[in-house]
N, C-alpha and C positions, 0 to 999 in steps of 0.2 A: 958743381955745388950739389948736395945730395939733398935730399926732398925736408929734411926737418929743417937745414939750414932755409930753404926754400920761405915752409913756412913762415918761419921765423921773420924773416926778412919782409913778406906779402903783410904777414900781422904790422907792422912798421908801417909800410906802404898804405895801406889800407884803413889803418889807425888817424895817419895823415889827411889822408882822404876826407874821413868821417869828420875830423877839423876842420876844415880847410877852404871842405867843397870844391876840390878841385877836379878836372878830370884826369882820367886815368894815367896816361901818356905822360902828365907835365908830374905828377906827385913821383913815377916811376924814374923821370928824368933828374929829380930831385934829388934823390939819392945817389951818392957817388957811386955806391957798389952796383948801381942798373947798368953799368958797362958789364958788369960781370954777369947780367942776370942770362939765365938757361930760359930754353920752352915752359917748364911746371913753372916756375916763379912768374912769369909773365900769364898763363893762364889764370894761378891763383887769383891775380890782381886784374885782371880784365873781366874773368868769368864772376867772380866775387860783385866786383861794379856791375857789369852787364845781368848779373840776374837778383838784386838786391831788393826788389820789393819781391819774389819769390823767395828768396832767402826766411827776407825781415817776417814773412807771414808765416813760411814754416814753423821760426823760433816763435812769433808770438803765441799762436797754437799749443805749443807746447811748454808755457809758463806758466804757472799755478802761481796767483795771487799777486803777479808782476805786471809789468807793461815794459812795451819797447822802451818808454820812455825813462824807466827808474835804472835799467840793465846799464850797470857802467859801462864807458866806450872801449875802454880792454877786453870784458868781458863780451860785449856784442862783437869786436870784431873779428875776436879767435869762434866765437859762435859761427858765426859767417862764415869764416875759412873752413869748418868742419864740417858746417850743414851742404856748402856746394860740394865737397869733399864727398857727402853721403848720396847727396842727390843727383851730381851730377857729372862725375869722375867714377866708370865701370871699373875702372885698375887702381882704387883704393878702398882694402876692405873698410867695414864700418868700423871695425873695431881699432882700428890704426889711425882713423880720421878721431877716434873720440881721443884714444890716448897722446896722440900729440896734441888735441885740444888739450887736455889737461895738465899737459908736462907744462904749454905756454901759458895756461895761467898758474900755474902755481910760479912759473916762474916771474910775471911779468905784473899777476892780481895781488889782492892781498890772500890771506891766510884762508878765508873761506871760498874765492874766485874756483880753485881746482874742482872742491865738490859743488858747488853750481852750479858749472857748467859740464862736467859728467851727469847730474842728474835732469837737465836740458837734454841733452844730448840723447842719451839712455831714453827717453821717453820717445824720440825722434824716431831712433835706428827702430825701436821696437815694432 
């Protein structure tokens, strides 16, 4: 599975999560394709969980005139996958962690998700 598919699939996972309140292990179990899952997919979804009030505060930080609480949960959780992407993943530059952020919300948000969360982001990396 190659890393956007990876994403792709963690955003899912993780998305779950954020419902669910499950932990990591049984949401990952959940999905049929976690037979299939690689190393990066299993990190996204662990590291994402495991450092998520470092995550959450990064992005609050860096919201003008928002709160965790208004950021839709597509929106927060391609946030997440980007921000551990930036902060905590040395073998993915910033600027690849922002553009797959924004490929899955344009594809996943609605119409304004993509520039939201490029300009989230872009305040982050900066």
């Amino acid at each position: 599975m190659n890393r956007h598919a990876a994403r792709e699939k963690a955003m899912q996972i993780l998305f779950q999560l954020d419902m669910n309140d499950k932990p990591p292990e049984q949401a990952m179990s959940d999905h049929p394709e976690s037979l299939e899952m690689d190393d990066y997919l299993k990190d996204l979804v662990e590291g994402v969980a495991g450092q998520k009030d470092v995550v959450d505060q990064t992005i609050a930080e860096h919201l003008e005139k928002w709160s965790m609480d208004r950021v839709a949960s597509v929106e927060k959780t391609i946030l997440r996958i980007a921000v551990y992407e930036i902060k905590f993943r040395e073998d993915i530059p910033q600027n690849v962690a922002i553009n797959e952020a924004v490929e899955l919300a344009n594809l996943y948000g609605d119409e304004k998700s993509g520039k939201f969360v490029n300009g989230v982001l872009s305040k982050i990396a900066a």
